[in-house]
N, C-alpha and C positions, 0 to 999 in steps of 0.2 A: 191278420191270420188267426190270431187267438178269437177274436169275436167270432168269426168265421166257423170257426171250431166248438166254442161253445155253442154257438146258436145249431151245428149239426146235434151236438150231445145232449141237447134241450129236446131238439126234436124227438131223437130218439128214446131218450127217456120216457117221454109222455106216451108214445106208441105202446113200449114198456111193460108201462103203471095199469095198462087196459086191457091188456091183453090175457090171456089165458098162459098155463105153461108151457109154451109152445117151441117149437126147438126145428132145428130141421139140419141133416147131412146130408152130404155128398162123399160117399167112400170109393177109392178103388182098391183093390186086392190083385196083386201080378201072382196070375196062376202059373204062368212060365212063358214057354216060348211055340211056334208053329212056324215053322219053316225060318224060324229067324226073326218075326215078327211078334212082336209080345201082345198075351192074353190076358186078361183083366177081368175081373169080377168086378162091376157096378153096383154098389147100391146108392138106390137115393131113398130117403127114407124122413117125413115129417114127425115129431113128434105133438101130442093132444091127450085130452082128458077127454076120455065118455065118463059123461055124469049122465046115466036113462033117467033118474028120479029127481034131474034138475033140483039138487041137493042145497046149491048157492040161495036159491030162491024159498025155499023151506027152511034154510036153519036163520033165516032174520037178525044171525051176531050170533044165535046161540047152538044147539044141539040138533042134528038133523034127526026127523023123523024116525022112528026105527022100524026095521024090517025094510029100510030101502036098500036096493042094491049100492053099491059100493064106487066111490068116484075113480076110476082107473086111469093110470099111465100108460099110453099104448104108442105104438109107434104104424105108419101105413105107410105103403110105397111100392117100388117094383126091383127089380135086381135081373141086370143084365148082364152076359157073357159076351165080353166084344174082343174083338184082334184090333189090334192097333198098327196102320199101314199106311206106310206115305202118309204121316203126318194125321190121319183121320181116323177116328172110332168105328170098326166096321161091325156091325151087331149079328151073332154067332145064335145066341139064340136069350131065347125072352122068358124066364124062369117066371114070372107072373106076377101078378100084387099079394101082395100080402097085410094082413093085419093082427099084428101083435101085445102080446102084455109087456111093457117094458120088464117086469120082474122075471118075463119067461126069456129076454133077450137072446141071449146065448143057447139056451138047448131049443127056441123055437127057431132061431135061422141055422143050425150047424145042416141040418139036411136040405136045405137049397145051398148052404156054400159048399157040400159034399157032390149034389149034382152038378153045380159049376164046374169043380175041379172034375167030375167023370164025361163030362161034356168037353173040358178041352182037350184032355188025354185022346179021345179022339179025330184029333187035328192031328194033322202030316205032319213028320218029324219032330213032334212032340216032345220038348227038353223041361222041368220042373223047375218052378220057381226055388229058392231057399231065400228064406229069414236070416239073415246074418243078425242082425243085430233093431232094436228100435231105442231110439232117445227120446225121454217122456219128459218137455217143456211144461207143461199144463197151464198155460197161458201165462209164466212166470218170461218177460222180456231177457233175463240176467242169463238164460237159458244159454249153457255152452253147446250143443249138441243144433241147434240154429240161431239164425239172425234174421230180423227182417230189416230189408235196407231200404229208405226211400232218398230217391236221385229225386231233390224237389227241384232242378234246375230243370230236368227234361222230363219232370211228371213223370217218374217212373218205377215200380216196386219190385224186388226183388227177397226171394229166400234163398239163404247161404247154409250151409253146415260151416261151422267155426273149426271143426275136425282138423287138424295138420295135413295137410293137401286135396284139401277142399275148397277152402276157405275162397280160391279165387274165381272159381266155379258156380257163378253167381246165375239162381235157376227162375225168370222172368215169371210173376205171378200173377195166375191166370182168372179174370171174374167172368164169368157164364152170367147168360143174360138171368135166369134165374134166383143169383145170387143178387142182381143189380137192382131188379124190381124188388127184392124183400128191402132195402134199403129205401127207395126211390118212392116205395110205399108210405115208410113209415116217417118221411122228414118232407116229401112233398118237390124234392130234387131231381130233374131229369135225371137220373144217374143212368139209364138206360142208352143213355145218350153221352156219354163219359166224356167224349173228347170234344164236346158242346160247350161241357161247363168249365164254370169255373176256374181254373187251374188249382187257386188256395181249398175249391172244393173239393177236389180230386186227392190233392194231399193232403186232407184233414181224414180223408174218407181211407186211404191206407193208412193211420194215424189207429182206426179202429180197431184193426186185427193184430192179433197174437200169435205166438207160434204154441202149437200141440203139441204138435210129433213129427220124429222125423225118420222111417223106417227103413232101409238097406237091405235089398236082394240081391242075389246072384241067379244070374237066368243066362245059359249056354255062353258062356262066359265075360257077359256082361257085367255091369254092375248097375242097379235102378233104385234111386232113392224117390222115395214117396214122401210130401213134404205136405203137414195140415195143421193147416191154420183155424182159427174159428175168433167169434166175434159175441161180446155180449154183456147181461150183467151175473159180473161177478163176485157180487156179494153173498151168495149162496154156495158161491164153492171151493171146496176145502182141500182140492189133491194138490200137492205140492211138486213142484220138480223134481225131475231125480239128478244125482250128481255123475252116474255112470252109464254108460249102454248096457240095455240087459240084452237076452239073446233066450227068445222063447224056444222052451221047450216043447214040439209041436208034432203029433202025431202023422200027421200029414199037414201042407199048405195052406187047406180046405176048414183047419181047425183053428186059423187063429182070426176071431170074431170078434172083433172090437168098431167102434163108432159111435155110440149108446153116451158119449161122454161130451157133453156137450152143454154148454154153461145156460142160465137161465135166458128164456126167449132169444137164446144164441143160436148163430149158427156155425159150421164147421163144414169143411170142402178140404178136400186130397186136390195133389197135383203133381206130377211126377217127371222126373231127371233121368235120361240115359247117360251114361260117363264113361 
């Protein structure tokens, strides 16, 4: 199993070392609720450099050109407004692609996630998410606020809150074929095909992920934790744990824009808990 696992971490390293600064989420945001049914802001969203003056190629080791434009952090993607029913993402409506400056992150998505949230208010029976609280892991395992648990006897990965009655509330984690090809891409491993392989592959391959965050709403008297994980190198990053639940202060539901955080050539996926 160890070879097994290095030879996955080989792989992936090399993909790595080639790549550009590339990144990519999968966020959900719970707007609230419609008829009893919960509403969800989507975004998926790649992260890339526009380099127009092919900058890499002109500086040779040394100093680029001057008067070329500027090598940017941007981020591209779409963000959808979906009801979530019987089990399935029912899509409400389709706010469009967009293309951003990572530096503008926040004040360039706050008016699509404001039309989100004015788009569900229009749904029947219409109840509002709230924020109670989020626990910021940042890819530190020690993390009290979750756990990731792998059952290697039946191949199988799970996220916990560690929280005093929680804890046994164990919320099955979920890979989208999209997350499976960025893998399956970079080591050469059916992963697209999970329950093909390997078994020691499968468990080296949740072996990869970390816990982020782990966020707690109240929606018509529910309770919905959103649990994200992400995956990558993280030799480049510097945000620590926290040792308490904060509790954002939030103008409306619609304002609180986070996903942006996401470790080098990593990537990061939401996935959520009704209780």
């Amino acid at each position: 199993m160890k070879y097994i696992y290095s030879f996955l971490f080989f792989f992936i390293s090399i993909a790595n070392s080639i790549a550009c600064s590339s990144a990519y989420q999968y966020s959900l945001f719970p707007l609230g609720s419609s008829a009893g049914q919960l509403i969800f802001l989507e975004v998926e969203l790649d992260r890339y450099l526009s380099n127009p003056s092919n900058q890499m190629m002109q500086m040779g080791g040394n100093s680029p050109f001057k008067n070329t434009p500027a090598v940017e952090v941007r981020w591209k993607g779409s963000l959808k407004v979906f009801t979530y029913q019987m089990g399935k993402m029912i899509l409400e409506d389709d706010l469009g692609f967009i293309d951003i400056l990572d530096a503008d992150y926040e004040e360039a998505l706050l008016p699509y996630f404001q039309k989100a949230l004015k788009k569900a208010r229009t749904l029947p029976m219409f109840e509002v998410a709230v924020l109670e609280n989020v626990g910021y892991c940042h890819h530190d395992r020690s993390c009290t606020f979750m756990e990731l648990v792998i059952d290697a006897d039946k191949v199988k990965f799970y996220a916990v809150s560690n929280e005093v009655g929680y804890e046994d509330k164990k919320c099955p984690v979920p890979f989208a074929d999209k997350t499976l090809l960025k893998v399956e891409n970079q080591t050469k491993i059916k992963f697209t095909n999970f329950d093909t392989i390997e078994k020691e592959f499968q468990v080296d391959f949740f072996r990869l992920w970390s816990p982020q965050t782990v966020r707690r709403y109240t929606i018509g008297g529910q309770t919905v934790q959103v649990f994200t994980i992400g995956r990558g190198d993280k030799s480049r990053y510097s945000e620590t744990k926290e040792t308490a639940w904060k509790t954002p202060v939030l103008e409306t539901i619609g304002h609180y824009i986070q996903g942006k955080d996401v470790v080098f050539h990593g990537q990061r996926f939401d996935f959520f808990q009704v209780l």
